[in-house]
VOKE-293766 format. One record per residue: residue number from 1; residue in three letters; x negated, y negated, z negated of N, C-alpha, C in turn. Coordinates in Angstrom, 3 decimals. Example, Ala and Ser with C-alpha at 12.3 -4.5 7.8 and 13.67 -1.06 7.14 Angstrom:
2
nr rest n.xx n.yy n.zz ca.xx ca.yy ca.zz c.xx c.yy c.zz
1 Ala -13.190 5.690 -7.800 -12.300 4.500 -7.800 -13.200 3.300 -7.800 $
2 Ser -12.850 2.250 -7.080 -13.670 1.060 -7.140 -12.900 -0.030 -7.870 $
This chain:
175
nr rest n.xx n.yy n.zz ca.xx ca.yy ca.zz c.xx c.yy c.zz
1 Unk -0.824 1.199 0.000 0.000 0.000 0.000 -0.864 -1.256 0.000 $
2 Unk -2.048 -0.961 -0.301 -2.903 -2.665 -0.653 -3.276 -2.783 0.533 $
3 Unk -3.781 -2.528 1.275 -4.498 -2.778 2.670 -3.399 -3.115 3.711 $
4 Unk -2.376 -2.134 3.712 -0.998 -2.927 4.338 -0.662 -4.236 3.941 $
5 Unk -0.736 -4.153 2.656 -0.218 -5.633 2.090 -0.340 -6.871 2.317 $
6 Unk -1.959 -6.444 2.407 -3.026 -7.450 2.195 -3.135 -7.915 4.123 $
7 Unk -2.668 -7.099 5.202 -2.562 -7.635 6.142 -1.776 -8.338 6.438 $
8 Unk -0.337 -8.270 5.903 1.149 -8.679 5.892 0.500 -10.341 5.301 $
9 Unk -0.029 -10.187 4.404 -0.090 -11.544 3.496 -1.115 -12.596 4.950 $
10 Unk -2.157 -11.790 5.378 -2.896 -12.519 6.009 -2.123 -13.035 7.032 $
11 Unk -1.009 -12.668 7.662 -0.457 -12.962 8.571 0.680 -13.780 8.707 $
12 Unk 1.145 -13.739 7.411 1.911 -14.748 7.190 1.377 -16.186 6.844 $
13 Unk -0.128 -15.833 6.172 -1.022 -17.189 6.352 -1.083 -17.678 7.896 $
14 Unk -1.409 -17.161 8.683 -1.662 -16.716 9.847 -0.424 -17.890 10.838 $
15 Unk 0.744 -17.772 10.313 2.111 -18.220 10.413 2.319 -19.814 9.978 $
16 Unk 1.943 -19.555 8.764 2.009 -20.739 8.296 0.602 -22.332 9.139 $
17 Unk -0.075 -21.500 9.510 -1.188 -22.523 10.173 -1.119 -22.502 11.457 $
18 Unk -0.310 -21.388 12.104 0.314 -22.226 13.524 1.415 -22.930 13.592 $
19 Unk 2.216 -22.773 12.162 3.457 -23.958 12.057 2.712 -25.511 11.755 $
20 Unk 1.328 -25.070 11.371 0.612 -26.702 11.477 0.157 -27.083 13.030 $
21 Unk -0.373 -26.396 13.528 -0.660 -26.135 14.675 0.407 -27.452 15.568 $
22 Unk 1.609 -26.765 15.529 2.896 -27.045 16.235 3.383 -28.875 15.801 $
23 Unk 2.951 -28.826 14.744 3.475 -29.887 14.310 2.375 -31.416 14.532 $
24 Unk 0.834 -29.928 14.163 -0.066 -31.351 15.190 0.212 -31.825 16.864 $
25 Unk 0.598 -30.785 17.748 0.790 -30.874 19.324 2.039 -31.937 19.377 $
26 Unk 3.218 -31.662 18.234 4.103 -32.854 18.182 3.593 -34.285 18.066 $
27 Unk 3.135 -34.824 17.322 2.130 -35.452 16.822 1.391 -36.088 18.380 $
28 Unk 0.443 -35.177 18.727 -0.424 -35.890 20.029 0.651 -36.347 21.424 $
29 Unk 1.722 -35.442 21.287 2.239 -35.748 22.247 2.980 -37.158 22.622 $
30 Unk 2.895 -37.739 21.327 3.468 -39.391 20.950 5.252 -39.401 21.795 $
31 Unk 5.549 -38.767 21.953 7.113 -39.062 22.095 7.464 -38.416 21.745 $
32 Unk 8.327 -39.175 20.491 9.146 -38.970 19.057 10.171 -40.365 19.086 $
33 Unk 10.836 -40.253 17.943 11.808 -40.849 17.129 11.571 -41.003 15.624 $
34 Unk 11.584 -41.966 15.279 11.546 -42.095 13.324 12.231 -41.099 12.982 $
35 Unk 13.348 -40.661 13.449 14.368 -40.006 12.624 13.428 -38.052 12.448 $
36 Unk 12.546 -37.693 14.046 12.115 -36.699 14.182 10.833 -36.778 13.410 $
37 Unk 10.090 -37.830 13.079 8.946 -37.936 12.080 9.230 -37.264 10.668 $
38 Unk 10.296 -37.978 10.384 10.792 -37.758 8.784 11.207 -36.355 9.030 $
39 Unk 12.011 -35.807 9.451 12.562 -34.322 9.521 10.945 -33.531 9.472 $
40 Unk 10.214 -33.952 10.323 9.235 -32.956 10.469 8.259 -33.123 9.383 $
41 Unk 8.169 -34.503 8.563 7.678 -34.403 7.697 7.901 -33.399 5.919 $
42 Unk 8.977 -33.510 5.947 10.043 -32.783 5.213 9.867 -31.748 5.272 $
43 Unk 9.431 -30.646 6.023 8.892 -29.341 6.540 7.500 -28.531 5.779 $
44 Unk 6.855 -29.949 6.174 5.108 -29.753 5.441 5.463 -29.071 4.066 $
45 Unk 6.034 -29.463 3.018 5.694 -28.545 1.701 6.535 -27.182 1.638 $
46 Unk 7.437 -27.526 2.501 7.633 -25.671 3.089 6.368 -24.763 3.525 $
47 Unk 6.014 -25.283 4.574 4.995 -24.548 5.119 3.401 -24.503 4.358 $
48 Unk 2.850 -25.277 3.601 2.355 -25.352 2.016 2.499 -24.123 1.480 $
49 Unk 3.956 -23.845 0.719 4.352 -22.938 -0.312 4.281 -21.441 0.483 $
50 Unk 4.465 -21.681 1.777 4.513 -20.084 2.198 2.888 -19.262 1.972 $
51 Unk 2.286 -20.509 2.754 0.588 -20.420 2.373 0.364 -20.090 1.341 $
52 Unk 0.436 -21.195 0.354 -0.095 -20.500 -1.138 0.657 -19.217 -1.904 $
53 Unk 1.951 -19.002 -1.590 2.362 -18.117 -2.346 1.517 -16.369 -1.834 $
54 Unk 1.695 -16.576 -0.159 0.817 -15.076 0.510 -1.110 -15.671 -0.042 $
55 Unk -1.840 -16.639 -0.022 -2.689 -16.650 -0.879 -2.850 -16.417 -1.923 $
56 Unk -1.958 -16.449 -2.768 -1.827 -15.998 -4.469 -2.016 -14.042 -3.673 $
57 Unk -0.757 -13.844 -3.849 -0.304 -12.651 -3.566 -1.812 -11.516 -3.297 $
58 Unk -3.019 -12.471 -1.886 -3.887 -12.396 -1.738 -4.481 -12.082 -2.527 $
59 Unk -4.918 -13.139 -3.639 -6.164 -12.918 -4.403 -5.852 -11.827 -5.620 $
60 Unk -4.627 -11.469 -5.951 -4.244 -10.820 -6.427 -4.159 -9.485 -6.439 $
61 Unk -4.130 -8.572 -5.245 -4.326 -7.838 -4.983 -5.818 -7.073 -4.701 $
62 Unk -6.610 -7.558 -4.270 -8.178 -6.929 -4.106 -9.447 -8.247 -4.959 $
63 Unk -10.438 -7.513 -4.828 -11.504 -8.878 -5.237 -11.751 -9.996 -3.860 $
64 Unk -11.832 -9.773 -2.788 -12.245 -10.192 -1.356 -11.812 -11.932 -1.743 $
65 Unk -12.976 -12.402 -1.117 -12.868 -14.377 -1.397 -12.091 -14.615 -0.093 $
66 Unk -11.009 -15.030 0.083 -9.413 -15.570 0.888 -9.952 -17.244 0.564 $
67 Unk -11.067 -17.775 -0.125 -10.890 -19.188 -0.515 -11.031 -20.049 0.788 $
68 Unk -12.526 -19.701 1.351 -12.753 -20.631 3.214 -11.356 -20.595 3.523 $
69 Unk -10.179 -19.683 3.716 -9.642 -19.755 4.661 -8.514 -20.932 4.255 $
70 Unk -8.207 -20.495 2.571 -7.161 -21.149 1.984 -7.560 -22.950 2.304 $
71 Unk -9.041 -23.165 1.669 -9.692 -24.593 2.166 -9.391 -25.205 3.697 $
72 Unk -9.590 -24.000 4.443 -9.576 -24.662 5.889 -7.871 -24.926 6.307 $
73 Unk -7.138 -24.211 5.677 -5.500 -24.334 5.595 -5.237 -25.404 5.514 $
74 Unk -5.668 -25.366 3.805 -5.451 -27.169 3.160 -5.634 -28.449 3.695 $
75 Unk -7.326 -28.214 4.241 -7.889 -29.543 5.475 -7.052 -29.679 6.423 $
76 Unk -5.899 -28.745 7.177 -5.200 -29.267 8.178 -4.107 -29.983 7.642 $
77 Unk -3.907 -29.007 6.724 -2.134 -29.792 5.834 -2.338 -31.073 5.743 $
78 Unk -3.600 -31.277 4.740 -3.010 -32.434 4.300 -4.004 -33.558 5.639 $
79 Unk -4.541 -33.052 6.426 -4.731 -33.885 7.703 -3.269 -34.716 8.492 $
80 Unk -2.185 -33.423 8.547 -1.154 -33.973 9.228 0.076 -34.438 8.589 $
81 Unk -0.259 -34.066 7.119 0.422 -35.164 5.997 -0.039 -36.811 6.411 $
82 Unk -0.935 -36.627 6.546 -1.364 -38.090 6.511 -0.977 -38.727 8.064 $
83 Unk -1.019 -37.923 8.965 -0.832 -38.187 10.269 1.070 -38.653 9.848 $
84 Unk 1.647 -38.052 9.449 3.042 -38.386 9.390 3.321 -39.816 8.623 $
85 Unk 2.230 -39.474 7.308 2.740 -40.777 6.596 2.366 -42.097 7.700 $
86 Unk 1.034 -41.778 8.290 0.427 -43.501 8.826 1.811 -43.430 9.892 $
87 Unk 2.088 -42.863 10.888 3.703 -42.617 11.675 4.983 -43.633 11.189 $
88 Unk 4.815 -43.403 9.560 6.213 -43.350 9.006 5.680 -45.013 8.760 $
89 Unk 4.407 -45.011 8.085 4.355 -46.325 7.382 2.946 -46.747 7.997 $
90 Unk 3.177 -47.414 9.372 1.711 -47.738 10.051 1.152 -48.915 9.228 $
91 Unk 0.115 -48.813 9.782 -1.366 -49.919 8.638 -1.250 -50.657 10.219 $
92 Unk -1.286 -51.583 10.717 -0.853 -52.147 12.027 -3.069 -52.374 12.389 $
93 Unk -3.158 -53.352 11.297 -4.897 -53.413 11.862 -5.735 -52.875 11.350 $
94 Unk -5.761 -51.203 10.651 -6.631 -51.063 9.638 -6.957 -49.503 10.735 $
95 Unk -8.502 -49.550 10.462 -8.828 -48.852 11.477 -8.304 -47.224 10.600 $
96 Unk -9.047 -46.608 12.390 -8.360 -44.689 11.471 -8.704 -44.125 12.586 $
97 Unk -8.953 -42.999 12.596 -9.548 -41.859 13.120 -8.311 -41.193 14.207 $
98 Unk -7.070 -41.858 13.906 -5.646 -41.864 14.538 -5.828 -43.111 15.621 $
99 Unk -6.757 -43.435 16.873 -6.650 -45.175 16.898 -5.167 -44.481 17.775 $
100 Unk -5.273 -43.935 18.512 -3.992 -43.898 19.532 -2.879 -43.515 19.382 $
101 Unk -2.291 -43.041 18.259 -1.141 -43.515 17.578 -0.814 -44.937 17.179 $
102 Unk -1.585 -45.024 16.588 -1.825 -46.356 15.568 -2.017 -47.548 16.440 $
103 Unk -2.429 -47.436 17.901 -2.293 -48.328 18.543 -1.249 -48.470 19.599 $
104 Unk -0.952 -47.748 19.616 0.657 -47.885 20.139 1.422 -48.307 19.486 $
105 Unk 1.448 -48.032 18.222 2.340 -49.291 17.064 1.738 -50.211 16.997 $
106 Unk 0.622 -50.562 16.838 0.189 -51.901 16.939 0.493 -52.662 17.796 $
107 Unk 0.411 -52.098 19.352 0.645 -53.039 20.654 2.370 -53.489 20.613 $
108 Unk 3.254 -52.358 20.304 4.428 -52.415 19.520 5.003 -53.837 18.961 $
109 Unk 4.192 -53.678 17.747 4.255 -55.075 16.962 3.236 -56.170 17.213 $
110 Unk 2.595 -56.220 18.129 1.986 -57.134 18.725 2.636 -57.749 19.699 $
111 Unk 3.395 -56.994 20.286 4.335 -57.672 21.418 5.626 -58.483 21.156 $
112 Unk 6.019 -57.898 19.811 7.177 -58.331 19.011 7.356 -59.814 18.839 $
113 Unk 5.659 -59.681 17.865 5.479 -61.366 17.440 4.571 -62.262 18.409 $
114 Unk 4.319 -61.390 19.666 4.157 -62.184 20.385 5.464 -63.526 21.022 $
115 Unk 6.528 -62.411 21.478 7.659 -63.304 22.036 8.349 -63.953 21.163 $
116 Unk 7.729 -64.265 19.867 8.663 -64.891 18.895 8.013 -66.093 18.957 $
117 Unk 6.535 -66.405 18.929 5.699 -67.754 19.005 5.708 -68.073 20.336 $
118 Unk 5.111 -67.419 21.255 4.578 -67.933 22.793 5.603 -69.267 23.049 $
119 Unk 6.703 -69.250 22.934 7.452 -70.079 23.702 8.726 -70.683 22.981 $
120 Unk 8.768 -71.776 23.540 10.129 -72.784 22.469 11.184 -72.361 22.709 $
121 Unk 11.842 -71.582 23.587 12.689 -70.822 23.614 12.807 -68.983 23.138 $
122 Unk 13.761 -69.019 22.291 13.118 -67.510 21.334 14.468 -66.945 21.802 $
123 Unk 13.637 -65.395 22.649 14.331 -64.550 23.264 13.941 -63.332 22.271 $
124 Unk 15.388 -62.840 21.746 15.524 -61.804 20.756 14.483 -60.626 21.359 $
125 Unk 13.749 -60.012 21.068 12.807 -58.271 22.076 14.144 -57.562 21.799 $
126 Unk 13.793 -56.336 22.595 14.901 -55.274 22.670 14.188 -54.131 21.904 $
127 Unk 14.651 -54.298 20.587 14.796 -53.020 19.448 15.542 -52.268 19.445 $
128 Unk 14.887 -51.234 19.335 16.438 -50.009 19.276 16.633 -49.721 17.850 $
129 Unk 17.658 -50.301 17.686 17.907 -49.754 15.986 18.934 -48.725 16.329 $
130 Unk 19.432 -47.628 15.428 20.400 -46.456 15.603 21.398 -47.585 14.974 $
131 Unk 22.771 -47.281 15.110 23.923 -47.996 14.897 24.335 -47.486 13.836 $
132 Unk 24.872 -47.879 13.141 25.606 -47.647 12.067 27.537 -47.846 11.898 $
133 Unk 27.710 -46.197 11.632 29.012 -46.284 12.245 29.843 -46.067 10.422 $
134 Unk 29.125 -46.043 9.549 29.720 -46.030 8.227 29.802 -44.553 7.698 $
135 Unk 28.786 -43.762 8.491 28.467 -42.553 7.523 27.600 -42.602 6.826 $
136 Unk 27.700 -42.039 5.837 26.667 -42.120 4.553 25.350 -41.404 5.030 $
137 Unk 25.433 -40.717 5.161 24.180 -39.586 6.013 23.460 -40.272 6.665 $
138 Unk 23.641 -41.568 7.866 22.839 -42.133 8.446 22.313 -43.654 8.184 $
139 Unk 23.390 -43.890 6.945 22.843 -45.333 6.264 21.280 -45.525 5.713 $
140 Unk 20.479 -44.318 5.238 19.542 -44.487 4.568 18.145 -44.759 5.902 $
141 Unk 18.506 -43.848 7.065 18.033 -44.339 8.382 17.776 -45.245 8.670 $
142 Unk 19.032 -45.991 8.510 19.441 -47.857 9.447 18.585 -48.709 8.340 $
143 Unk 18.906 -48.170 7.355 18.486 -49.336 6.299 16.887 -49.002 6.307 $
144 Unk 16.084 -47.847 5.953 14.816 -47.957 6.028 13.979 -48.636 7.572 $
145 Unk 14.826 -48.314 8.613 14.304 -48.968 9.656 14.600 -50.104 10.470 $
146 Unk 15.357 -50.858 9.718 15.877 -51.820 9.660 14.987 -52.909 8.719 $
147 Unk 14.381 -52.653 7.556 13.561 -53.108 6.373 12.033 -53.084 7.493 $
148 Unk 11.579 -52.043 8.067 10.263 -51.793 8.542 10.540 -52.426 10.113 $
149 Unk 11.259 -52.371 10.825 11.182 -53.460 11.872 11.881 -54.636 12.042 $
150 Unk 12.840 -55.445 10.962 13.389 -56.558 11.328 13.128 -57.112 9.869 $
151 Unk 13.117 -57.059 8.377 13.308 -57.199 6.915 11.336 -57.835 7.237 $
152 Unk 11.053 -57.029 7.075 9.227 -56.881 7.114 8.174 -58.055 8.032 $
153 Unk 8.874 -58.299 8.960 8.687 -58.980 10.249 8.658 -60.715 9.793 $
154 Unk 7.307 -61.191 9.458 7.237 -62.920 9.074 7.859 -63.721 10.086 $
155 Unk 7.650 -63.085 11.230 7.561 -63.678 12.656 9.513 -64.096 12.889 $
156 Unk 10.262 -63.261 12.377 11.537 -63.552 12.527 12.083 -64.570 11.513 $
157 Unk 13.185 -65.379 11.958 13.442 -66.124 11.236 14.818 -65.745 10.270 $
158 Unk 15.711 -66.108 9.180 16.356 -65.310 8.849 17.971 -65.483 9.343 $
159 Unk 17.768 -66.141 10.549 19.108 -66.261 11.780 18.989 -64.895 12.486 $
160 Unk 17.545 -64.747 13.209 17.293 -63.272 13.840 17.460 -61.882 12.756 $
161 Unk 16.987 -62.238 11.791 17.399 -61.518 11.221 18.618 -60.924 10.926 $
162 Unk 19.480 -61.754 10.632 21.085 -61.409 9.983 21.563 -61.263 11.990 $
163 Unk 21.256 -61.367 12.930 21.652 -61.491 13.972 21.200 -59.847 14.389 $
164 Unk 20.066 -59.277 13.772 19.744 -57.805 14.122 20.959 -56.780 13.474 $
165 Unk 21.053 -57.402 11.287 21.755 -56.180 11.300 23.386 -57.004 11.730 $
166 Unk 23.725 -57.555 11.869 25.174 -57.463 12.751 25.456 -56.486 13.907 $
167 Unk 24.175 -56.529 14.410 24.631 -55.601 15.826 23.974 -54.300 15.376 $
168 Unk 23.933 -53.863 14.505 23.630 -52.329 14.172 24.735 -51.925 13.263 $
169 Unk 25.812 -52.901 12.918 27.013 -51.381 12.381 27.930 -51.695 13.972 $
170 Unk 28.576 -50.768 13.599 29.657 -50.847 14.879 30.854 -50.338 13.985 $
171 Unk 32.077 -50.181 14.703 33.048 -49.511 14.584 33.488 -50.273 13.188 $
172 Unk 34.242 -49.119 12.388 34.777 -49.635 11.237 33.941 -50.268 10.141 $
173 Unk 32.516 -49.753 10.630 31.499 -50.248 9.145 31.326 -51.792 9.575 $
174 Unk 31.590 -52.554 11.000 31.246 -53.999 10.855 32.720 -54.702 10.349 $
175 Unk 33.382 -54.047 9.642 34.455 -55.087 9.507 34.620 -54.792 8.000 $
């Protein structure tokens, strides 16, 4: 039974670091949604616990050192932990080993507050905020990304502002 076991366990490690795998190729491929960041972030301490629990299980069963592998596990996890958080909550000029994520949000919000100064006439940019139709489920959405691209923003004034969230409820929630 131990040598069976002990393969079962490796392989479910095995599992768990191509579910990192998957989630880094998401990641490089840069077309996403906030809403698909957070979901996929949410995932990571799932895929964590499966690891450590078949690592326990591991060391438990024979003497054999499972540690390199558990270490080299960890170095990816919490690599694409961090890849999600800078995603969720970009550093706009602070350098990182991420530049091409990170500069695609930057150029992002560089372009933003560009068209807000350049010119005496101030033409709203086209943000996509998700709408808000008065379900509870998607309020915490609107409102966190609503705070991180229009709340956050020096460059807007607080006419543009109250002029963004007006046009993000619709239906029964704007009345």
């Amino acid at each position: 039974m131990g040598p069976m076991r002990s393969v079962q366990l490796i392989k479910r490690r095995a599992v768990a670091t191509r579910s990192l795998t998957r989630l880094q190729n998401f990641v490089n491929a840069g077309d996403f949604k906030f809403s698909e960041i957070k979901v996929r972030l949410h995932k990571l301490p799932r895929i964590l616990n499966k690891c450590d629990y078949a690592q326990d299980e591991l060391e438990g069963l024979d003497e054999a050192d499972y540690s390199l592998d558990m270490e080299e596990f960890e170095n990816q996890y919490y690599q694409k932990e961090e890849n999600f958080s800078e995603l969720l909550h970009p550093l706009v000029n602070a350098p990182s080993r991420h530049s091409s994520t990170r500069s695609k949000l930057s150029r992002i919000s560089n372009h933003t507050s560009r068209s807000h100064t350049s010119s005496t006439h101030i033409k709203l940019p086209n943000i996509e905020l998700q709408n808000f139709e008065g379900e509870t489920c998607s309020w915490l959405h609107l409102r966190d990304t609503f705070e991180a691209l229009i709340v956050n923003k020096t460059t807007l004034s607080n006419v543009q502002k109250f002029h963004y969230l007006i046009v993000s409820f619709k239906n029964e929630a704007k009345f």
